[in-house]
DRENTORTI-488588 format. One record per residue (C-alpha): residue number from 1; residue in one letter; chain; x, y, z. Coordinates in steps of 0.1 Angstrom, whole numbers, plus 5000, padded with zeros to 4 digits. Layout:
    nr   rest   kette      X      Y      Z
   NUM      A       A      X      Y      Z
...
This chain:
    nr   rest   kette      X      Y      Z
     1      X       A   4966   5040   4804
     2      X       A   4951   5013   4821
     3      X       A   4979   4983   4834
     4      X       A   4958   4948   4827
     5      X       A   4966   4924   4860
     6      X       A   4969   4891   4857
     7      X       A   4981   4873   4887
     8      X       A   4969   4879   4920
     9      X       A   4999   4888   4937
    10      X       A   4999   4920   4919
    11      X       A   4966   4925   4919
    12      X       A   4970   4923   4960
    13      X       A   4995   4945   4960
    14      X       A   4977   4970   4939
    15      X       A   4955   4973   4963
    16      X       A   4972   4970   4995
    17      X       A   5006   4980   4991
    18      X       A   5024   5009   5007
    19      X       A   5017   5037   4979
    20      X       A   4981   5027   4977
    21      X       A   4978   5031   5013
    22      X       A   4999   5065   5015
    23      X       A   4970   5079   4987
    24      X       A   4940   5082   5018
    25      X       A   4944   5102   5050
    26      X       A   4935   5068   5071
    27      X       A   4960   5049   5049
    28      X       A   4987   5073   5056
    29      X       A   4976   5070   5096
    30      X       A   4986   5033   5091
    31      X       A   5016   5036   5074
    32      X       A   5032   5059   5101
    33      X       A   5021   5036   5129
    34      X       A   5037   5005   5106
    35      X       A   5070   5028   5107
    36      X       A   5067   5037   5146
    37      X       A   5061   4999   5150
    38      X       A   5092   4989   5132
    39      X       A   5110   5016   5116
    40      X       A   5114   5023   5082
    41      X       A   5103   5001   5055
């Protein structure tokens, strides 16, 4: 089932939040320098 989005926020988090990124090998690269950076989320 496809989720309609509306507002933007959502939208932007859609697409760049932190389980989008974990999905791709370079997306999960940038999440574990984001934790070395400043620890967990």
């Amino acid at each position: 089932m496809k989720i309609r989005i509306r507002n933007s926020k959502t939208k932007r988090a859609r697409k760049t939040g932190y389980r989008t990124r974990q999905k791709t090998a370079g997306g999960r690269k940038v999440n574990r320098r984001q934790r070395a950076r400043h620890g967990s989320f």
